[in-house]
C-alpha positions as a printed Julia matrix, in Angstrom:
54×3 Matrix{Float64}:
 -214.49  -25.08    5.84
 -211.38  -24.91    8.06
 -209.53  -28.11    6.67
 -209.28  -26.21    3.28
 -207.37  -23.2     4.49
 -203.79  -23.46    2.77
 -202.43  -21.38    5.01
 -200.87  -23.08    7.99
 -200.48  -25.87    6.18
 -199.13  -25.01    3.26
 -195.77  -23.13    5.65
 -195.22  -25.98    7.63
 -194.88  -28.21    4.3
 -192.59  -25.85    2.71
 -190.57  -25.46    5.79
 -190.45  -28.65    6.55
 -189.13  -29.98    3.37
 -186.45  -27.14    3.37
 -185.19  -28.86    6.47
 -185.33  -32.01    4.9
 -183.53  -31.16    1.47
 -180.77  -28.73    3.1
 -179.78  -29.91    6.66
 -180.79  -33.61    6.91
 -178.63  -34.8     3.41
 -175.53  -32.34    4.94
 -175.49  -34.81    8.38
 -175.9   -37.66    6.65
 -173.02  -37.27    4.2
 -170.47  -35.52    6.95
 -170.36  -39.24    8.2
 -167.51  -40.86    6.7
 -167.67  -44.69    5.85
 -165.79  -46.93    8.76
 -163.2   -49.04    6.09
 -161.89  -47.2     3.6
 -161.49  -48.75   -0.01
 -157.92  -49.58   -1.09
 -157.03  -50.34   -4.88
 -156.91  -54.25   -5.65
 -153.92  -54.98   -7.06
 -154.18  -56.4   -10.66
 -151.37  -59.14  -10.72
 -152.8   -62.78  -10.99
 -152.62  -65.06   -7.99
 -150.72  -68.41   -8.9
 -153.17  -71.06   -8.16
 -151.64  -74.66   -7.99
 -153.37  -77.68   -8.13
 -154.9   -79.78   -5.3
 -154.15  -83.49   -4.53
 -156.9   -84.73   -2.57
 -156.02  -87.57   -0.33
 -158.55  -89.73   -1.76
């Protein structure tokens, strides 16, 4: 029986999740993210209160 014939198969699976646990992961984090993330400050806004015109 042909289909059972680890051979072929069993190369192309191994090689083909090298490539997808070495070079896909490397190109996917060289991209760096578009905003980068500042530090909030930590001082408290001053809120004041609202008169509503009603």
């Amino acid at each position: 029986m042909p289909q059972l014939n680890p051979n072929p198969w069993f190369a192309i699976l191994v090689f083909s999740w090298i490539i997808f646990l070495t070079i896909i992961p490397t190109k996917i984090l060289n991209h760096i993210t578009p905003n980068e993330l500042t530090s909030v400050s930590e001082e408290k806004h001053k809120t004041e209160p609202w008169d509503w015109p009603w």
